[in-house]
Backbone and ligand atoms as CSV (ligand in chain L), in Angstrom:
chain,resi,resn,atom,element,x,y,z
A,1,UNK,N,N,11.797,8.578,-17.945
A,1,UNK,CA,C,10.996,7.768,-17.018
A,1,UNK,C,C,11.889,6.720,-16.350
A,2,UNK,N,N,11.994,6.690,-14.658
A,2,UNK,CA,C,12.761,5.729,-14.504
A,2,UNK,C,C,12.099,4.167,-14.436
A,3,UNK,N,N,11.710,3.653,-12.820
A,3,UNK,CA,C,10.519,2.446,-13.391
A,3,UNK,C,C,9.657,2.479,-13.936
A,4,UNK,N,N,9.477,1.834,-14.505
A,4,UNK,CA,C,8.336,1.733,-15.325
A,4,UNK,C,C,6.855,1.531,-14.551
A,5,UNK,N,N,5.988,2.558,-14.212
A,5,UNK,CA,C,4.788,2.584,-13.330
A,5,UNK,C,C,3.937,1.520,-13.370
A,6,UNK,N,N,3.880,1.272,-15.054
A,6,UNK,CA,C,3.238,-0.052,-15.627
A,6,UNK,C,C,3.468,-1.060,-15.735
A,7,UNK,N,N,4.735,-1.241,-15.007
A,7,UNK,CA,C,5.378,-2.864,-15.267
A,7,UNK,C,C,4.076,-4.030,-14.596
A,8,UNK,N,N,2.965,-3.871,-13.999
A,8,UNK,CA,C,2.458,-4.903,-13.667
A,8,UNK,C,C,1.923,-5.518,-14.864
A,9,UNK,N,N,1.246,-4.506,-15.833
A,9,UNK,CA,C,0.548,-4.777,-17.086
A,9,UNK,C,C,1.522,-4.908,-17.954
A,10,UNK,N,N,3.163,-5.080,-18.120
A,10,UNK,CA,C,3.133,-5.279,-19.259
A,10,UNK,C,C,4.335,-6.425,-18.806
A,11,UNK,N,N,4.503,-6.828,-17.491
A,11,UNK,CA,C,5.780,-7.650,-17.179
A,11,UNK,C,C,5.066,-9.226,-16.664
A,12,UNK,N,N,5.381,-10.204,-16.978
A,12,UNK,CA,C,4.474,-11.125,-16.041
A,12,UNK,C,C,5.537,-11.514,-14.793
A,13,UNK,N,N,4.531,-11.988,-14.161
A,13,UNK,CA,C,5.014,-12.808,-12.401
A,13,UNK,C,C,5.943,-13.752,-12.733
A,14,UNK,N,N,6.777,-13.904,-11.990
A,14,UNK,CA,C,7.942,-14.809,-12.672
A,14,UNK,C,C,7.822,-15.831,-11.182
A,15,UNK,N,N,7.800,-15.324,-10.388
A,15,UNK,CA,C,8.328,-15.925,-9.144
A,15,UNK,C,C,7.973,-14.752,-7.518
A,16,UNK,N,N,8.208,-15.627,-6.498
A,16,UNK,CA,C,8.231,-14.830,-5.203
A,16,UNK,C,C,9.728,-15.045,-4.773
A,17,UNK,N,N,10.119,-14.043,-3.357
A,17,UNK,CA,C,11.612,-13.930,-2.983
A,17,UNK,C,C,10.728,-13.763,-1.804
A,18,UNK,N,N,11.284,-13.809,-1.038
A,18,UNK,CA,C,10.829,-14.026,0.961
A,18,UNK,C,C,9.727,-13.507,0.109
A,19,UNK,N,N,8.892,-12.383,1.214
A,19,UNK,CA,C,7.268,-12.193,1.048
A,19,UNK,C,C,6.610,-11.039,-0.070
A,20,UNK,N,N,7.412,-11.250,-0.864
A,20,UNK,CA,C,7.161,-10.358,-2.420
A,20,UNK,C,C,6.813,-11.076,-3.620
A,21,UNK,N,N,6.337,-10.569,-4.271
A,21,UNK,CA,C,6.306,-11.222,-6.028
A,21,UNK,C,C,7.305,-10.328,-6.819
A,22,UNK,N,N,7.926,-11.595,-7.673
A,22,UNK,CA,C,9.062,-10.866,-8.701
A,22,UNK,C,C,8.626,-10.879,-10.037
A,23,UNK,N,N,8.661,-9.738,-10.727
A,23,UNK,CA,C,8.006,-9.689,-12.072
A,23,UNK,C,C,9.083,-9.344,-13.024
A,24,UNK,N,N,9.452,-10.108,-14.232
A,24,UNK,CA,C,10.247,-9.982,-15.454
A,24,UNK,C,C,11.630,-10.273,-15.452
A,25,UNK,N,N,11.729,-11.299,-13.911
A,25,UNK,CA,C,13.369,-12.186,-14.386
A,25,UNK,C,C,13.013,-12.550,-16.037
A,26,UNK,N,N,14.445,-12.473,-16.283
A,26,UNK,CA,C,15.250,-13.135,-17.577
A,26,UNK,C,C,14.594,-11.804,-18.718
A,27,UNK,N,N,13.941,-11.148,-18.377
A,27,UNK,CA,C,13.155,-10.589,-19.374
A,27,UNK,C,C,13.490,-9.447,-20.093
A,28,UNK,N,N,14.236,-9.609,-21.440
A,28,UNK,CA,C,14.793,-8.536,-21.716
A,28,UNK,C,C,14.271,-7.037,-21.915
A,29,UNK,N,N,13.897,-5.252,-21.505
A,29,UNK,CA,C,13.199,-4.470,-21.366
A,29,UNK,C,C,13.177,-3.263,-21.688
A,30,UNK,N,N,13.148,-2.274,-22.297
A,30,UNK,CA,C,13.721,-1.070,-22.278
A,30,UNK,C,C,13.800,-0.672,-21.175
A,31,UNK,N,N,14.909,0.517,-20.664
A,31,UNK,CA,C,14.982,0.743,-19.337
A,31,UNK,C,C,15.473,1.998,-19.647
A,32,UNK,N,N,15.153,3.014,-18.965
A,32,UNK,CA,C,16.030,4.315,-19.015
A,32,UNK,C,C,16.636,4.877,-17.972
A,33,UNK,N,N,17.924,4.435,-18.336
A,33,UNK,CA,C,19.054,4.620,-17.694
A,33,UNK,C,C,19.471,6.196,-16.800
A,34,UNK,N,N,18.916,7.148,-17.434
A,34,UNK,CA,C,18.767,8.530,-16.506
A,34,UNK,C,C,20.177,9.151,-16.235
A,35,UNK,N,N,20.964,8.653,-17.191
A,35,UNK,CA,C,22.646,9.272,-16.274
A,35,UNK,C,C,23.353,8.138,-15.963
A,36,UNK,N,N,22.770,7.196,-15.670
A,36,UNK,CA,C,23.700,5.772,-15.085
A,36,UNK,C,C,24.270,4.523,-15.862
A,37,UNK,N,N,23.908,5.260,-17.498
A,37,UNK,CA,C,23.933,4.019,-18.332
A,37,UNK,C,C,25.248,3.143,-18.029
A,38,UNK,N,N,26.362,3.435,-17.637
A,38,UNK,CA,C,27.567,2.550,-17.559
A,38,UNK,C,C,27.359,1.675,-16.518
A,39,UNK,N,N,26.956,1.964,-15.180
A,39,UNK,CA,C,26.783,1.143,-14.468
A,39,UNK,C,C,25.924,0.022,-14.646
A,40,UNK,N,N,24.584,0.746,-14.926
A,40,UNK,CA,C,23.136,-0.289,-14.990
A,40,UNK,C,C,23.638,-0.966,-16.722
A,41,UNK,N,N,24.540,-1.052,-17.778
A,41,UNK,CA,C,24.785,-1.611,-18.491
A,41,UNK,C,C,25.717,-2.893,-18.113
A,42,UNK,N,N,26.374,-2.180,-17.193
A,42,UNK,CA,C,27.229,-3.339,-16.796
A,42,UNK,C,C,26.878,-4.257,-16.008
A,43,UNK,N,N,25.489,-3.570,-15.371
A,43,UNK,CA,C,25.201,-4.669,-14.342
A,43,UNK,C,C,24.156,-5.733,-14.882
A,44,UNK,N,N,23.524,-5.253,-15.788
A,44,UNK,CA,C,22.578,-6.146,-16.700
A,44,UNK,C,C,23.784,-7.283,-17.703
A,45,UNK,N,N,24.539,-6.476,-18.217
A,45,UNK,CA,C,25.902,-7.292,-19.000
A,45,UNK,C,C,26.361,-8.370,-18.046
A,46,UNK,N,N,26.483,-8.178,-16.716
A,46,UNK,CA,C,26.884,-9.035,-15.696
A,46,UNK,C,C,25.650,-10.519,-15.509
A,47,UNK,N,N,24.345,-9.356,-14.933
A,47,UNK,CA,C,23.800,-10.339,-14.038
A,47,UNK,C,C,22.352,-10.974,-15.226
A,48,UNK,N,N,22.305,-10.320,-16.281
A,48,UNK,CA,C,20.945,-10.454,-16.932
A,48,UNK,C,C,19.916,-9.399,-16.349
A,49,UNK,N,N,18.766,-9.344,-17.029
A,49,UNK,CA,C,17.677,-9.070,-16.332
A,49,UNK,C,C,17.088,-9.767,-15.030
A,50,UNK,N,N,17.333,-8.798,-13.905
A,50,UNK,CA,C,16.769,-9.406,-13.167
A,50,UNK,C,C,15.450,-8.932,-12.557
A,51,UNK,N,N,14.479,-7.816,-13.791
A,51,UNK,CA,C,13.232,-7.664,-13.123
A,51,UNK,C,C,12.992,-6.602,-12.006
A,52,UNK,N,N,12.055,-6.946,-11.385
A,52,UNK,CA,C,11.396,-6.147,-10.357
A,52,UNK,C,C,10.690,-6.773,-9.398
A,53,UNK,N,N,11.592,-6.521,-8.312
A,53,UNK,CA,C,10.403,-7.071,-7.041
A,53,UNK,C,C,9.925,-6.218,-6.026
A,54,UNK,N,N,8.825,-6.439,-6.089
A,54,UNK,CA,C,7.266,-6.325,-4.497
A,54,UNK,C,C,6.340,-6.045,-5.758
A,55,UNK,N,N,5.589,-5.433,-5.035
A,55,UNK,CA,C,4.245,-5.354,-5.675
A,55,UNK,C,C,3.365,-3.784,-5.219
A,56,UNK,N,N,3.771,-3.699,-3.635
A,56,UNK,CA,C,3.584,-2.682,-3.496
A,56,UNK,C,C,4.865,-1.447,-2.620
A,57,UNK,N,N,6.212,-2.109,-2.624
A,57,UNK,CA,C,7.228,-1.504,-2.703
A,57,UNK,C,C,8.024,-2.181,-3.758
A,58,UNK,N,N,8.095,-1.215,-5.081
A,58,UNK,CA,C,8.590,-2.375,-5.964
A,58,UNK,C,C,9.657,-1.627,-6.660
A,59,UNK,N,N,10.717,-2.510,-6.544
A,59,UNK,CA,C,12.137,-2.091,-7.145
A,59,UNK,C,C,12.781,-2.666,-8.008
A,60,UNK,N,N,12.978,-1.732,-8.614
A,60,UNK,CA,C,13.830,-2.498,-10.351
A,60,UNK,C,C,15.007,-2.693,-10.100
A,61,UNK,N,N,15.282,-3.979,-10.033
A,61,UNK,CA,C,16.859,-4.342,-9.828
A,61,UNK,C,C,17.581,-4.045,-10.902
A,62,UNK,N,N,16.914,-4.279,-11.736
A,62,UNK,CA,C,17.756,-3.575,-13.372
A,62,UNK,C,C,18.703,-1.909,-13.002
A,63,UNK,N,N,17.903,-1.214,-12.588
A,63,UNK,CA,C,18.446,0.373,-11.836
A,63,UNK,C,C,18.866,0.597,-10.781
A,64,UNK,N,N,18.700,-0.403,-9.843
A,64,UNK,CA,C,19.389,-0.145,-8.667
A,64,UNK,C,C,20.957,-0.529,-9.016
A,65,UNK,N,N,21.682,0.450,-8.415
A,65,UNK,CA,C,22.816,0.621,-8.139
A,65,UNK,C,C,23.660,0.750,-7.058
A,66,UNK,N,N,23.038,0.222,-6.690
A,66,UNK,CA,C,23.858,-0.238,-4.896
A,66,UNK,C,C,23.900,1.107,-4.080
A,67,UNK,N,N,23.465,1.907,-4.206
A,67,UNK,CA,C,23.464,3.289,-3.620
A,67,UNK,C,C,23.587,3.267,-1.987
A,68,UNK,N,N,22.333,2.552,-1.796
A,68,UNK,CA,C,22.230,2.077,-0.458
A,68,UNK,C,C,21.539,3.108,-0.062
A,69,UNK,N,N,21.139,4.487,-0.575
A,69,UNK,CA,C,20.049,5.538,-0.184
A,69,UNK,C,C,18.639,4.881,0.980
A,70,UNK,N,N,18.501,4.193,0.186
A,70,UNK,CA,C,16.890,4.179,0.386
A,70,UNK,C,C,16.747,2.795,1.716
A,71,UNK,N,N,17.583,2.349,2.059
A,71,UNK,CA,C,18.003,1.176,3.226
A,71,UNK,C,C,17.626,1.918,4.682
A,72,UNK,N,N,18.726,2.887,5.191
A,72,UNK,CA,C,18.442,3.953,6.252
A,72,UNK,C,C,17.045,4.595,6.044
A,73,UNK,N,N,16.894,5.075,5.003
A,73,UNK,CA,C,15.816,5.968,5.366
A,73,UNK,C,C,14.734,5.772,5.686
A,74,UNK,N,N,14.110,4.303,5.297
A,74,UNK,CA,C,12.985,3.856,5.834
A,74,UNK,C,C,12.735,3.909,7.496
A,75,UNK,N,N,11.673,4.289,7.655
A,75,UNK,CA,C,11.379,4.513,8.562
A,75,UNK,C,C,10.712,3.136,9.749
A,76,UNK,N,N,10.542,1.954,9.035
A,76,UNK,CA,C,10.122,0.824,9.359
A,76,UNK,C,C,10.661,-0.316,8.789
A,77,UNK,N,N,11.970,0.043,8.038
A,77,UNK,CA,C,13.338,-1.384,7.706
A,77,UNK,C,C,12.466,-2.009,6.982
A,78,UNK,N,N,12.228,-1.819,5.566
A,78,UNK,CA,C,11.474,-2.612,4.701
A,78,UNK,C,C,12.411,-3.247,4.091
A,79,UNK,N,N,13.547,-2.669,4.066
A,79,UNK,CA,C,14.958,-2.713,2.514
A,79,UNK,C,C,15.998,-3.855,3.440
A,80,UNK,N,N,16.836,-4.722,3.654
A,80,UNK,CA,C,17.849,-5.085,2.979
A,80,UNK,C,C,18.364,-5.601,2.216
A,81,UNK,N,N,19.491,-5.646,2.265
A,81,UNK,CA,C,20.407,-5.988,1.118
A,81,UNK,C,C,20.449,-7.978,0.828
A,82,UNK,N,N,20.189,-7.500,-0.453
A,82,UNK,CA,C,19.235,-9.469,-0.672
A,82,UNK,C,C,20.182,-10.155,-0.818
A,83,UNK,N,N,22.068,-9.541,-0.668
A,83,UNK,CA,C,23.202,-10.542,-0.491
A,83,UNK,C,C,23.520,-10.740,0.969
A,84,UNK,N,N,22.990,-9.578,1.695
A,84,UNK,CA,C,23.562,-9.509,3.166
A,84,UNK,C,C,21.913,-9.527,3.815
A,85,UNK,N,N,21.292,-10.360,4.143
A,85,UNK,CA,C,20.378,-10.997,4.992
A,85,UNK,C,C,20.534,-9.978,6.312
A,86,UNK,N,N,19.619,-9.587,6.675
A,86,UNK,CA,C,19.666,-8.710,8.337
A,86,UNK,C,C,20.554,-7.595,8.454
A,87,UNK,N,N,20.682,-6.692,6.964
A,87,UNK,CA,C,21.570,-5.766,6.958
A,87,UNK,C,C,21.069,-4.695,5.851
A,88,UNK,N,N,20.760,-3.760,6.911
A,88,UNK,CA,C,19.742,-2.641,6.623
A,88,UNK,C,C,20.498,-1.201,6.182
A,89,UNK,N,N,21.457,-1.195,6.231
A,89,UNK,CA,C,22.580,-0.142,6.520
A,89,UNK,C,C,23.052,-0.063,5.204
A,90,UNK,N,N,23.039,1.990,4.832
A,90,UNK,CA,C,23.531,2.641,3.742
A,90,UNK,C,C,24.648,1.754,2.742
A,91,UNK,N,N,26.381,1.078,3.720
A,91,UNK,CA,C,26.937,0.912,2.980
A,91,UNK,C,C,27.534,-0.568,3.322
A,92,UNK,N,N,26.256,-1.301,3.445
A,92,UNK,CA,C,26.495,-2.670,4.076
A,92,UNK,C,C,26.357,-3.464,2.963
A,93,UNK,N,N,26.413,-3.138,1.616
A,93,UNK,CA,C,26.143,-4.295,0.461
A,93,UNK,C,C,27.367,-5.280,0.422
A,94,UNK,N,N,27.426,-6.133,-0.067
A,94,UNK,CA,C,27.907,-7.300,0.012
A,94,UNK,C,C,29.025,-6.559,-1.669
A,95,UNK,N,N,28.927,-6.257,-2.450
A,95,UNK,CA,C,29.567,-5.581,-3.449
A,95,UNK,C,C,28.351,-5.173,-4.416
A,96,UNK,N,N,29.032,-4.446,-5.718
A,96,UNK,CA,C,28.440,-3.452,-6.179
A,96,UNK,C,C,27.235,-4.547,-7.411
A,97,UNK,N,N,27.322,-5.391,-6.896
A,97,UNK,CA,C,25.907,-5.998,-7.600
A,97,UNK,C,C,24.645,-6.468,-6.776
A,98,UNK,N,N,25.363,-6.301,-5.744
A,98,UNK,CA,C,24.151,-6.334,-4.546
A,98,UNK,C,C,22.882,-5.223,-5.041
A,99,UNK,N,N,21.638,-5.526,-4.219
A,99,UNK,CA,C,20.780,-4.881,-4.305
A,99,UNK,C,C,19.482,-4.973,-3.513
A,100,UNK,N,N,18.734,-3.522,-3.115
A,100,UNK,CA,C,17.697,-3.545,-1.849
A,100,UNK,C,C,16.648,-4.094,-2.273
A,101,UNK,N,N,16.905,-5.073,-1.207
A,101,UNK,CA,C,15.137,-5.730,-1.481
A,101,UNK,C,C,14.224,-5.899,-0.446
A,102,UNK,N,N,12.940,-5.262,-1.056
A,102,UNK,CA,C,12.275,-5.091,-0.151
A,102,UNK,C,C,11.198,-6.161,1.035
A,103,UNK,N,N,11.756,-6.747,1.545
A,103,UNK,CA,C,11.456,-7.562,2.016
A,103,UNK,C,C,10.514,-7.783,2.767
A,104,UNK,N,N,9.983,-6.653,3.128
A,104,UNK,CA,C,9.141,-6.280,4.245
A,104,UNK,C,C,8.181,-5.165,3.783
A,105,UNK,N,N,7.828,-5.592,2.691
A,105,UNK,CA,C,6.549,-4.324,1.911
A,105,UNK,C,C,5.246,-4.129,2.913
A,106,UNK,N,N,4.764,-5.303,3.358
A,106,UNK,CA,C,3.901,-5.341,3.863
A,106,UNK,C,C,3.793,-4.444,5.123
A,107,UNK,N,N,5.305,-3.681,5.353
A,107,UNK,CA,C,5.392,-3.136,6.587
A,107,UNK,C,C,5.181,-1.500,6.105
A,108,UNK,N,N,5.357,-1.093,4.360
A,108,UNK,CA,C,5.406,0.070,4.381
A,108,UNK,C,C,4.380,1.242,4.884
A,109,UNK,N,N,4.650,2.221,5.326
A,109,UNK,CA,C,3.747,3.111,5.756
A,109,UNK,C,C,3.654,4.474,4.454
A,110,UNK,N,N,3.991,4.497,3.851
A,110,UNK,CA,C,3.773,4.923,2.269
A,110,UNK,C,C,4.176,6.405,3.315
A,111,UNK,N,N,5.439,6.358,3.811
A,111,UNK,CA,C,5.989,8.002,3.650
A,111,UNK,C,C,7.138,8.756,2.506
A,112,UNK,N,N,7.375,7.547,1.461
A,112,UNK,CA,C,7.668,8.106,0.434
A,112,UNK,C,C,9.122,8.680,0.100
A,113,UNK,N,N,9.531,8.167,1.531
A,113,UNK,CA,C,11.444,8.910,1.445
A,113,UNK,C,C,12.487,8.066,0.605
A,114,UNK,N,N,11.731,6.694,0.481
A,114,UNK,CA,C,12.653,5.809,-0.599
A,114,UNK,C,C,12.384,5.782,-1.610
A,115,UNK,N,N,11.714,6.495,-2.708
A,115,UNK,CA,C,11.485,6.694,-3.515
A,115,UNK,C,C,12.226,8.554,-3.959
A,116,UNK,N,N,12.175,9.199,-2.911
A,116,UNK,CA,C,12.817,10.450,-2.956
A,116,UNK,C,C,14.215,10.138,-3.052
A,117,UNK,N,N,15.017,9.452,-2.361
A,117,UNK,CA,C,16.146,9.348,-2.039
A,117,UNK,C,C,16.681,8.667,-3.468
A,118,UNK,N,N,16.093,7.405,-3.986
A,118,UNK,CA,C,16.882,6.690,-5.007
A,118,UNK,C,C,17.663,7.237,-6.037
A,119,UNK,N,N,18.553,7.165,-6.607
A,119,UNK,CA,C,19.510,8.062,-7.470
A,119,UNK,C,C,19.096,7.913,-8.789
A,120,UNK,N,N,18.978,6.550,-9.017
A,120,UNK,CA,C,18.453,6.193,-10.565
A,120,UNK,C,C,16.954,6.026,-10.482
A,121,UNK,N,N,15.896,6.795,-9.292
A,121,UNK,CA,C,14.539,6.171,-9.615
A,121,UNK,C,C,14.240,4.856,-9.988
A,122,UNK,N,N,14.977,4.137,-8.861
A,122,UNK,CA,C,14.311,3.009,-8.863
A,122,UNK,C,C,13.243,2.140,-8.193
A,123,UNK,N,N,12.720,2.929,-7.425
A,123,UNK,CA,C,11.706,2.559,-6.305
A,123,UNK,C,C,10.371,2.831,-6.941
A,124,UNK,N,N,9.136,2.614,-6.324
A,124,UNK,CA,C,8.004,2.890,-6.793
A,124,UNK,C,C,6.840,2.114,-5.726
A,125,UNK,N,N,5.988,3.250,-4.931
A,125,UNK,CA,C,5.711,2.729,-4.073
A,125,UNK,C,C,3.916,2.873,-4.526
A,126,UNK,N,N,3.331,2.016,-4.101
A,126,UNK,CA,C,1.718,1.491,-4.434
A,126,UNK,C,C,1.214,1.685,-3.262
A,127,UNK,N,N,0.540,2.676,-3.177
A,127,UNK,CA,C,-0.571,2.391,-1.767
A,127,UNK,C,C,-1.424,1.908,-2.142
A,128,UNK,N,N,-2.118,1.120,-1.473
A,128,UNK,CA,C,-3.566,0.576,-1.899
A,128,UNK,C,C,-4.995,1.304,-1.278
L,1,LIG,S1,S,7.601,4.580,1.426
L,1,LIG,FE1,FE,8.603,4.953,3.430
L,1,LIG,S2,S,7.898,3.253,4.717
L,1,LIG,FE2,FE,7.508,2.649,2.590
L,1,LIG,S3,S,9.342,1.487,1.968
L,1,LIG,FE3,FE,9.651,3.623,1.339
L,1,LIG,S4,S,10.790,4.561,3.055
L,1,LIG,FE4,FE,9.876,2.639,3.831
Protein backbone atom coordinates (compact mmCIF):
# COMPACT_ATOMS: atom_id res chain seq x y z
CA UNK A 1 0.00 0.00 0.00
CA UNK A 2 1.54 3.23 -0.90
CA UNK A 3 -0.46 6.39 0.84
CA UNK A 4 -2.19 5.61 3.18
CA UNK A 5 -6.10 6.19 1.88
CA UNK A 6 -6.92 6.64 5.58
CA UNK A 7 -4.57 9.06 6.69
CA UNK A 8 -7.46 11.58 7.42
CA UNK A 9 -8.76 9.20 10.25
CA UNK A 10 -5.81 8.22 11.65
CA UNK A 11 -3.30 11.44 11.10
CA UNK A 12 -4.36 14.78 12.76
CA UNK A 13 -4.26 18.45 11.05
CA UNK A 14 -1.11 19.85 11.94
CA UNK A 15 -1.20 23.01 9.98
CA UNK A 16 -2.09 24.75 6.38
CA UNK A 17 0.74 25.60 3.48
CA UNK A 18 -0.68 28.23 0.79
CA UNK A 19 -4.39 26.82 0.27
CA UNK A 20 -4.12 23.16 1.67
CA UNK A 21 -4.25 21.44 5.06
CA UNK A 22 -1.14 19.49 6.25
CA UNK A 23 -1.74 16.37 8.19
CA UNK A 24 1.06 14.44 10.42
CA UNK A 25 4.19 16.87 10.42
CA UNK A 26 6.68 15.55 13.00
CA UNK A 27 4.63 12.40 13.11
CA UNK A 28 6.40 9.36 13.19
CA UNK A 29 4.31 6.47 10.64
CA UNK A 30 4.58 3.31 9.01
CA UNK A 31 5.11 3.89 5.42
CA UNK A 32 5.66 1.43 2.67
CA UNK A 33 8.37 2.13 0.89
CA UNK A 34 7.43 -0.06 -2.45
CA UNK A 35 11.10 -0.38 -3.89
CA UNK A 36 12.34 3.07 -2.73
CA UNK A 37 13.32 2.28 0.75
CA UNK A 38 16.91 3.98 0.39
CA UNK A 39 15.79 7.05 -0.83
CA UNK A 40 12.47 7.71 1.22
CA UNK A 41 14.83 6.46 4.32
CA UNK A 42 17.14 8.93 3.68
CA UNK A 43 14.89 11.49 3.14
CA UNK A 44 12.89 11.01 6.36
CA UNK A 45 16.67 10.45 8.12
CA UNK A 46 17.27 13.95 6.60
CA UNK A 47 14.12 15.95 6.85
CA UNK A 48 11.83 14.08 9.64
CA UNK A 49 8.37 13.35 8.97
CA UNK A 50 6.99 15.65 7.03
CA UNK A 51 3.32 14.27 6.60
CA UNK A 52 0.87 14.89 3.96
CA UNK A 53 -0.55 17.73 2.31
CA UNK A 54 -4.14 18.76 0.59
CA UNK A 55 -7.01 17.18 1.45
CA UNK A 56 -8.33 16.57 -1.75
CA UNK A 57 -5.03 16.28 -3.83
CA UNK A 58 -3.05 14.84 -1.14
CA UNK A 59 0.59 13.94 -1.17
CA UNK A 60 2.83 12.19 1.11
CA UNK A 61 5.92 14.00 1.29
CA UNK A 62 7.31 11.12 3.23
CA UNK A 63 7.27 9.16 -0.58
CA UNK A 64 7.72 11.64 -2.78
CA UNK A 65 10.90 11.49 -4.36
CA UNK A 66 11.47 14.28 -6.41
CA UNK A 67 10.46 12.43 -9.54
CA UNK A 68 8.86 15.39 -10.84
CA UNK A 69 6.27 12.90 -12.83
CA UNK A 70 3.24 14.22 -11.73
CA UNK A 71 4.20 18.38 -12.12
CA UNK A 72 3.80 18.26 -16.23
CA UNK A 73 1.14 16.10 -16.34
CA UNK A 74 -1.46 17.94 -14.75
CA UNK A 75 -3.57 19.19 -16.86
CA UNK A 76 -4.51 22.47 -14.82
CA UNK A 77 -0.83 23.13 -12.83
CA UNK A 78 -2.00 22.06 -9.45
CA UNK A 79 1.79 20.79 -8.48
CA UNK A 80 4.82 22.95 -7.88
CA UNK A 81 7.74 22.48 -6.45
CA UNK A 82 7.30 23.92 -2.65
CA UNK A 83 11.27 24.94 -2.90
CA UNK A 84 10.89 26.55 -6.33
CA UNK A 85 7.63 28.80 -6.08
CA UNK A 86 6.11 29.24 -9.87
CA UNK A 87 7.86 26.15 -11.14
CA UNK A 88 5.77 23.53 -12.53
CA UNK A 89 8.28 21.63 -14.64
CA UNK A 90 9.35 17.74 -14.57
CA UNK A 91 13.02 18.63 -13.59
CA UNK A 92 12.81 22.04 -12.00
CA UNK A 93 13.27 20.90 -8.22
CA UNK A 94 15.42 22.92 -6.31
CA UNK A 95 17.43 19.40 -5.20
CA UNK A 96 16.54 15.98 -4.33
CA UNK A 97 14.60 16.92 -1.13
CA UNK A 98 12.40 19.13 -2.81
CA UNK A 99 8.89 18.11 -3.23
CA UNK A 100 5.30 18.63 -5.28
CA UNK A 101 2.99 20.46 -3.62
CA UNK A 102 -0.11 20.78 -4.43
CA UNK A 103 -0.99 24.05 -4.28
CA UNK A 104 -3.78 24.48 -6.27
CA UNK A 105 -6.15 21.41 -5.28
CA UNK A 106 -8.96 23.40 -5.53
CA UNK A 107 -8.21 23.54 -9.26
CA UNK A 108 -8.20 19.68 -9.70
CA UNK A 109 -10.40 18.23 -12.33
CA UNK A 110 -10.00 14.59 -10.93
CA UNK A 111 -8.42 13.21 -14.38
CA UNK A 112 -6.25 11.07 -12.42
CA UNK A 113 -2.81 11.21 -14.45
CA UNK A 114 -0.93 12.25 -11.19
CA UNK A 115 -1.68 9.65 -9.37
CA UNK A 116 -0.90 7.20 -12.47
CA UNK A 117 2.33 8.71 -13.12
CA UNK A 118 3.86 8.80 -9.37
CA UNK A 119 6.69 6.21 -8.97
CA UNK A 120 6.39 5.58 -5.27
CA UNK A 121 2.40 6.13 -5.16
CA UNK A 122 2.42 9.01 -3.63
CA UNK A 123 -0.51 10.96 -4.70
CA UNK A 124 -4.09 10.30 -3.80
CA UNK A 125 -6.78 12.15 -5.23
CA UNK A 126 -10.48 12.75 -3.36
CA UNK A 127 -13.28 13.76 -5.44
CA UNK A 128 -15.98 14.98 -3.57
S1 LIG B 1 -6.07 14.38 -10.87
FE1 LIG B 1 -5.47 15.43 -12.79
S2 LIG B 1 -6.18 17.54 -12.50
FE2 LIG B 1 -6.13 16.60 -10.47
S3 LIG B 1 -4.10 17.12 -9.63
FE3 LIG B 1 -3.94 15.10 -10.61
S4 LIG B 1 -3.22 15.54 -12.71
FE4 LIG B 1 -4.03 17.48 -11.86
Amino acid sequence: MPIDPDYKSKLQKTGTHTAHDVWGEKAERPIDMAGYEAQIKANIERDGYLGIHGSVVAVDFDLCIADGACLPVCPVAVFEWIKKPGDSTKDGKLDESDKSDPIREADCIFCMACETVCPTVAIKIYQP
